[in-house]
C-alpha positions in Angstrom: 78.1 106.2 105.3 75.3 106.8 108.0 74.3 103.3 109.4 77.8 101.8 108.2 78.8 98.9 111.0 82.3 99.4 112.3 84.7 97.1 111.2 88.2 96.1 112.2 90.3 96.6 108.9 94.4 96.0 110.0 96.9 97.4 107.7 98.4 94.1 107.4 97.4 90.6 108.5 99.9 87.9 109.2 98.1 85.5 111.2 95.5 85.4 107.9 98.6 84.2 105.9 100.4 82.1 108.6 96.9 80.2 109.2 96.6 79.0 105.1 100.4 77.8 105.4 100.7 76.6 108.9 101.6 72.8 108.3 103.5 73.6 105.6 106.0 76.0 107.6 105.6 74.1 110.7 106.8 71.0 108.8 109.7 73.4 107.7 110.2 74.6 110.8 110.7 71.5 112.4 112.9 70.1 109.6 115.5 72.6 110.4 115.3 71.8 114.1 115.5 67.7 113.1 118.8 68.8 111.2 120.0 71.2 113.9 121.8 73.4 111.0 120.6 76.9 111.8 123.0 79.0 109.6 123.8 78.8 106.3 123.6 75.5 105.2 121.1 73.1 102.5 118.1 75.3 103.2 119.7 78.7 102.6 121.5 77.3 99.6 118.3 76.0 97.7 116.4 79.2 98.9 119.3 81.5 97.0 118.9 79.3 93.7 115.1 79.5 93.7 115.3 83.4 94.6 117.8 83.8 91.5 115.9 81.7 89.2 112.9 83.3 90.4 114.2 86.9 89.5 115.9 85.9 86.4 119.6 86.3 88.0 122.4 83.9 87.8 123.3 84.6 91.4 121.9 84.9 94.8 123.6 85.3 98.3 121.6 85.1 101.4 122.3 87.4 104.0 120.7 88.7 107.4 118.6 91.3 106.7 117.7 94.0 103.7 119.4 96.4 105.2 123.1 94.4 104.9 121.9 93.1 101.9 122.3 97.2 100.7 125.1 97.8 102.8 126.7 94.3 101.5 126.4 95.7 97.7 128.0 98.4 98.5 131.0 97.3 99.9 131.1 94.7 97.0 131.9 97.9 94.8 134.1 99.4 97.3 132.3 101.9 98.2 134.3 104.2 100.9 135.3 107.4 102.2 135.4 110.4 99.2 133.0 108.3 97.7 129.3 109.6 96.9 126.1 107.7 96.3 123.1 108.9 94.6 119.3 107.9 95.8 116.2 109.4 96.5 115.5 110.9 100.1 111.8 109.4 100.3 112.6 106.0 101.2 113.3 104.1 104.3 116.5 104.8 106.1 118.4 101.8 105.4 119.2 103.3 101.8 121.1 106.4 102.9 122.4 104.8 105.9 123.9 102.3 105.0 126.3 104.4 102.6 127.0 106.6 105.6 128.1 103.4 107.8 130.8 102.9 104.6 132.3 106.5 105.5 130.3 107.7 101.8 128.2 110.7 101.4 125.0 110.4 99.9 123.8 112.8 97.7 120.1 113.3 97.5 117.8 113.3 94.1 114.4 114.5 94.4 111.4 111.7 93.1 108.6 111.5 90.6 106.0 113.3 91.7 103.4 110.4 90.4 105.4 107.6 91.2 107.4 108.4 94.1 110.5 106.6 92.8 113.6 108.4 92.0 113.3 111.0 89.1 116.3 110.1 86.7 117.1 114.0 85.4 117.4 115.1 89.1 119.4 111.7 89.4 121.9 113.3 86.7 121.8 116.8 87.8 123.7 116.0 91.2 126.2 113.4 89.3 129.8 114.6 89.9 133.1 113.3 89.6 132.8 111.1 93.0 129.8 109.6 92.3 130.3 105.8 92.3 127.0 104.3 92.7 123.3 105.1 92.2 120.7 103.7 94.3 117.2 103.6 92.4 114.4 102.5 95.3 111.6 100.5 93.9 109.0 102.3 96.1 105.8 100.0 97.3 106.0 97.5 94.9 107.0 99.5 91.4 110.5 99.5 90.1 112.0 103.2 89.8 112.8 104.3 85.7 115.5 102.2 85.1 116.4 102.8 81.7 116.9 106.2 82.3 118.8 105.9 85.5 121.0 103.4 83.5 121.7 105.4 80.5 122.7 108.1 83.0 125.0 105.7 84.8 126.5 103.9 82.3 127.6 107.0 80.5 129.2 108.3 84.1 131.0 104.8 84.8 128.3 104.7 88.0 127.4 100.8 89.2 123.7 101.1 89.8 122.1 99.0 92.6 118.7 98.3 92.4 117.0 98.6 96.7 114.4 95.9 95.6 113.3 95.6 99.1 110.0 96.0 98.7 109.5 95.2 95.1 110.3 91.3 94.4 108.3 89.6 91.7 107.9 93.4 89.9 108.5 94.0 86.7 110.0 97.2 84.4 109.6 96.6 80.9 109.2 92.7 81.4 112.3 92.3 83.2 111.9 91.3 87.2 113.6 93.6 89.8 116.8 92.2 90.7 118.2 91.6 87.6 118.2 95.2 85.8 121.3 96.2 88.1 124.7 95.5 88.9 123.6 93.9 91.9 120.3 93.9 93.9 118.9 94.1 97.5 116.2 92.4 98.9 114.4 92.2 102.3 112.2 89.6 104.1 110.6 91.8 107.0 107.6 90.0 107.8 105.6 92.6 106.3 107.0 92.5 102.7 105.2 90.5 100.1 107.5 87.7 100.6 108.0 88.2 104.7 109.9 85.8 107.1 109.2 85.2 110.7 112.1 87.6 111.3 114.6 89.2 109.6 116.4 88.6 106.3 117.8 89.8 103.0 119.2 88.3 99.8 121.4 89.7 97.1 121.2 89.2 93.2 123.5 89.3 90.4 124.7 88.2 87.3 128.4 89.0 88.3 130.4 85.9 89.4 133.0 87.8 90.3 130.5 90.3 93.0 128.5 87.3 94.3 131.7 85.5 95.4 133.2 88.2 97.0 129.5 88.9 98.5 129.5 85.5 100.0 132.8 86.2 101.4 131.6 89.8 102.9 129.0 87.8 104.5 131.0 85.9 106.8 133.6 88.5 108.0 135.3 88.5 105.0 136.4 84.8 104.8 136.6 82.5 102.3 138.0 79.7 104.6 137.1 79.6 108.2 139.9 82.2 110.3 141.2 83.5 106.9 140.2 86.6 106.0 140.6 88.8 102.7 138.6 91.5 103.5 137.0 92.8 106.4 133.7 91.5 106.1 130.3 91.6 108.5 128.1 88.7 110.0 125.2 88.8 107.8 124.4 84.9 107.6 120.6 84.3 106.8 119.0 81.6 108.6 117.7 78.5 108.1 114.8 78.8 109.8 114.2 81.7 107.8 115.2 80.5 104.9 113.0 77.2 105.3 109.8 79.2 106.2 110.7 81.2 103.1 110.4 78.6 100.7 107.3 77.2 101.6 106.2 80.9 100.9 107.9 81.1 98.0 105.3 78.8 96.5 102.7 80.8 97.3 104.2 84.6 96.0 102.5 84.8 92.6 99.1 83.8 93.9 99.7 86.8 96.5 100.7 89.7 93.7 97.9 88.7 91.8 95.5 89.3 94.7 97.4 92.4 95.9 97.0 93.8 92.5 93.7 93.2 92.0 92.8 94.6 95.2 94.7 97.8 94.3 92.0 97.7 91.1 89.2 97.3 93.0 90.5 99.9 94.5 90.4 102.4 92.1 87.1 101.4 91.1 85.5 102.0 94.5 87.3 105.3 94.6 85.8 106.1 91.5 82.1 105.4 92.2 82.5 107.2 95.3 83.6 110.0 93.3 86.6 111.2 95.6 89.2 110.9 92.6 86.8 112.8 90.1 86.8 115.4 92.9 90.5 115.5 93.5 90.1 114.5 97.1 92.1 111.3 96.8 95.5 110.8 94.4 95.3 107.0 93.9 99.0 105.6 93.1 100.3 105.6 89.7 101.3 102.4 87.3 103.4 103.3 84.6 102.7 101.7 81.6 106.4 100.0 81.7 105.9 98.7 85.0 104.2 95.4 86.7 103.2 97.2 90.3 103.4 94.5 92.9 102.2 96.8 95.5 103.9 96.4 98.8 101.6 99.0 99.5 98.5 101.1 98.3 99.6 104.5 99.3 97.3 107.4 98.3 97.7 111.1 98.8 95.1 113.6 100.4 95.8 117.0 101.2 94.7 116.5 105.1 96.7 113.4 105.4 96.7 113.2 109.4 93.2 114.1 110.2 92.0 111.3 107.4 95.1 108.6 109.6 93.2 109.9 113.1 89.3 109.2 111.5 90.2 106.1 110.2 92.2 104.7 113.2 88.9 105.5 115.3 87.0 103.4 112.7 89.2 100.9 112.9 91.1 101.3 109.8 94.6 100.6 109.9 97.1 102.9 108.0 101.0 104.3 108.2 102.9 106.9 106.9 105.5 106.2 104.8 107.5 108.7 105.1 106.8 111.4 107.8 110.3 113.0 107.4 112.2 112.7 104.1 116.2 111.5 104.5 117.6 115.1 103.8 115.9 116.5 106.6 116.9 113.8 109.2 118.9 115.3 112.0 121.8 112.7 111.8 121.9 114.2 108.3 122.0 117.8 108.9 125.7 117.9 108.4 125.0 117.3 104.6 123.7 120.4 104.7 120.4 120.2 103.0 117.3 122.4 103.9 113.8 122.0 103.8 113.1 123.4 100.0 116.2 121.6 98.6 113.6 118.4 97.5 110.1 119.7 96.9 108.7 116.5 95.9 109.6 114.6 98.6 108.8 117.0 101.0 105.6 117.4 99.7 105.0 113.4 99.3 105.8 113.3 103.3 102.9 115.2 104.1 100.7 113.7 101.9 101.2 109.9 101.7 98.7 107.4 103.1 99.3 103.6 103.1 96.0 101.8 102.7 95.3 97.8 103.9 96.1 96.0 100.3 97.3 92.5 102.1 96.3 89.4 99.8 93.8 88.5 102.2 91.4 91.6 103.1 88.1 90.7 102.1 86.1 93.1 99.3 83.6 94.0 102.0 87.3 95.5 103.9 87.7 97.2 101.0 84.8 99.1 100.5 84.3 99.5 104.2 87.8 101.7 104.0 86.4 103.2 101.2 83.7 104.4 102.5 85.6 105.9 105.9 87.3 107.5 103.6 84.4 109.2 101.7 83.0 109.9 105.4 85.9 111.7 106.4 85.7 113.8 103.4 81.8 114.4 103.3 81.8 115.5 107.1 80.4 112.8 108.6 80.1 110.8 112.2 80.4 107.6 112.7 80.6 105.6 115.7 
């Protein structure tokens, strides 16, 4: 709006979160370094029971990342070569890659058009005889229709691993993410709801008999130090992580609640400035099944990079999640897919806009990027 002072709006803000927490973490921080136990150890194993009591699992197994947390569940059901894998090809690489690294093929399902999760009859449609394993994505903070992708599955023998990465704490018919599937992924990038200071993953299950041989996967496949039964990875989490991860912990309710009702206000300042009446913005979609813990506020506008390029120059701070979908990746051209083959993904790539929603942006943020937004649309200069 004409007048409007510029502001500086970041897409995320860690140094707002670290500064409410810092004598908490530093105190954790400098218990691990008292103890001098950096792997494994006390402060990973009481993170993995708070983690699995938090998401309503009997198991959790810490691990280095969310990336060999998916990989991990997947060699946990011996997924190999001849083997296929469903998931969606709108999600971050990790997914698809890590069933390549296993010698798999992944098979691509198109999404939800309103959801951007995976769309459970074009989940069925590419089910064949191979398929072993289903990987539903819970997309920016909503988990994907999983009583559909599990009817499908368990009627095709297909183990069904939830990519939680950037969904903990969300909720699909009152039951938290990470305990709908056989097993479940997680990831603590810094800039997921429950972040480290590096990087970090966990794995849930109800399965005794896949969370032991997870913890064994972990550490090259050995139960006891030099004796292997499998042949496992190095995917230990941290102490350190695990430590600053706890103190967090504390705090990750308080944070959904404030993510969520930022994504309401939200919707209400889209509303007065009438760009949703008009169809200029598509605000993201909460199913009525679903808790949305949103990861991120990602909206959809038909001139997606001109709106990223104003706002940038206002100070806004955005992303595009994701510019290319999976199928269309050129270390995945030998699967043979086209551009076509998964409309809705295709079409989300060019549309989707991640919005600042961090626990901590302020309402005047809010309806500062608001009302960049309505600028760009409206025509408008602003300095």
């Amino acid at each position: 709006m004409p007048g409007t002072a510029k502001m500086k709006v970041p897409l995320l803000d860690l140094k707002a979160q670290y500064e409410t927490l810092a004598p908490d973490i530093d105190a954790a921080v400098r218990s691990v370094f008292d103890s001098q136990h950096f792997i494994l150890g006390p402060e990973v194993q009481q993170l993995e029971q708070e983690i699995a009591a938090y998401c309503s699992s009997e198991f959790a197994i810490g691990c280095a990342s969310g990336s060999d947390a998916i990989l991990l569940a997947l060699m946990a059901h011996g997924i190999g070569p001849g083997d296929e894998v469903v998931t969606t090809p709108f999600t971050f690489f990790a997914t698809a890659g890590s069933v390549v690294r296993l010698g798999a093929t992944p098979v691509f399902a198109d999404i939800d058009e309103s959801t951007f999760n995976l769309d459970p009859a074009q989940f069925e449609s590419v089910v064949t005889e191979r398929t072993r394993a289903v990987i539903p994505v819970h997309l920016f903070g909503q988990c994907a229709a999983m009583d559909a992708i599990k009817q499908v599955a368990e009627r095709r023998g297909i183990a069904v691993i939830e990519d939680a990465a950037q969904a903990i704490g969300a909720e699909y018919c009152g039951i938290r993410a990470g305990s709908i599937g056989s097993v479940s992924a997680f990831s603590f990038y810094p800039s997921k709801n429950l972040g480290g200071a590096g990087d970090g993953g966990m794995l849930t299950t109800d399965d005794a008999e896949i969370a032991s041989k997870l913890r064994i996967l972990r550490s090259h496949g050995a139960a006891n130090k030099y004796y292997h039964e499998w042949v496992g990875i190095n995917s230990r989490l941290d102490a350190l992580q695990a430590a600053i991860l706890r103190v967090k912990l504390r705090h990750l309710d308080s944070w959904t609640q404030a993510r969520r009702a930022n994504a309401a206000r939200y919707r209400d300042y889209f509303q007065q400035a009438g760009l949703v009446t008009d169809g200029q913005v598509k605000l993201p979609r909460e199913t009525e099944e679903n808790l949305h813990v949103y990861n991120q506020f990602v909206i959809r506008v038909d001139s997606r990079d001109g709106l990223k390029s104003f706002l940038a120059e206002r100070g806004v701070g955005t992303e595009i999640y994701y510019p290319l979908p999976l199928h269309l990746q050129v270390c995945f051209s030998e699967l043979g897919y086209r551009q076509g083959d998964m409309p809705e993904s295709e079409r989300a790539s060019k549309e989707s806009l991640a919005i600042p929603v961090y626990p901590e942006i302020s309402e005047t943020g809010q309806r500062y990027v608001v009302d960049m937004i309505a600028a760009f649309f409206n025509g408008e200069s602003q300095a």
